[in-house]
matplotlib code that plots the C-alpha trace (Angstrom):
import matplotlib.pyplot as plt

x = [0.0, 1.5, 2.4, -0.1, -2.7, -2.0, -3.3, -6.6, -6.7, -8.4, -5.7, -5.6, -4.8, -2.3, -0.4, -1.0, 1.0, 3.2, 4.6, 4.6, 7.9, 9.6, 12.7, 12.5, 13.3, 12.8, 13.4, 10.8, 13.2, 12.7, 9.0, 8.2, 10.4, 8.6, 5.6, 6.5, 8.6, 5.4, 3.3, 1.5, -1.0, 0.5, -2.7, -0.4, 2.8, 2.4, 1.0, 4.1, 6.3, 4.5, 5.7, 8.1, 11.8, 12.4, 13.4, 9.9, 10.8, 8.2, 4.7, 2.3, 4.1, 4.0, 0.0, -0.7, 0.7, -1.3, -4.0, -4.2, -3.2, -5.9, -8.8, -10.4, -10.2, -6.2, -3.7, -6.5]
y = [0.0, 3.3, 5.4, 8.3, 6.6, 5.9, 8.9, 8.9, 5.0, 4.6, 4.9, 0.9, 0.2, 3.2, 1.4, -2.0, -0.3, 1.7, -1.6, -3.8, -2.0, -2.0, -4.0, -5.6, -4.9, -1.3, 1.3, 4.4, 6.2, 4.1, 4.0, 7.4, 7.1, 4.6, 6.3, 9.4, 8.1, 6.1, 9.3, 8.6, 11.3, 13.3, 11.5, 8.0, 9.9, 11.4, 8.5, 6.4, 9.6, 9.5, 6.1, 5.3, 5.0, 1.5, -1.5, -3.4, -7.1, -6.9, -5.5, -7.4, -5.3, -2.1, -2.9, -3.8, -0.6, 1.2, -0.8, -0.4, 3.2, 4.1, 2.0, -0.5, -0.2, 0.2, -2.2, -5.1]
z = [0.0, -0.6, 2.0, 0.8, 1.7, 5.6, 7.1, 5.3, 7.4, 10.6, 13.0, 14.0, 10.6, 10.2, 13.5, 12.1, 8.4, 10.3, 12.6, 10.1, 8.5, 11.9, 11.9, 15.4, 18.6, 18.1, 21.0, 20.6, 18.3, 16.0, 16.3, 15.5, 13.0, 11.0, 11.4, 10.1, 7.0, 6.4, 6.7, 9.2, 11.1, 13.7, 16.1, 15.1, 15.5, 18.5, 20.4, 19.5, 20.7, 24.1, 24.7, 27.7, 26.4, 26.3, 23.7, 22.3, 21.0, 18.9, 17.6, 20.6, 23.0, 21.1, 20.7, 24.5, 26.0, 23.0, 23.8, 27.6, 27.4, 24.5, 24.6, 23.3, 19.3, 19.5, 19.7, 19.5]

ax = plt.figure().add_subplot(projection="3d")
ax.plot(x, y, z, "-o")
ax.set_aspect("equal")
plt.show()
């Protein structure tokens, strides 16, 4: 999919784009990094950037602390 069409997705599916090109384990760096070279909204962005600074091993652990920080809808 290209990348011009993420931030007219609902926001799961930009997250579910956006970590799918994330070379694993990622730090939160590297997060909003992805997201923004994949154009992803500043709502996306900016959620990933609020993250604590830590390594993730992988996409279930970005998704629960997205998850149990947003709602149900995210990270599901």
């Amino acid at each position: 999919m290209p990348a011009s069409r993420i931030p007219d997705e609902p926001i799961d599916l930009q997250f579910t784009d956006v970590l799918r090109e994330v070379r694993w384990p990622a730090n939160k760096d590297d997060l909003v990094a992805a997201a923004r070279n994949a154009g992803a909204s500043n709502e996306v962005v900016g959620i990933l950037d609020g993250m604590p600074e830590q390594d993730y091993v992988d996409v279930a652990s970005v998704t629960r602390l997205i998850g149990s920080n947003y709602g149900p809808g995210l990270g599901s």
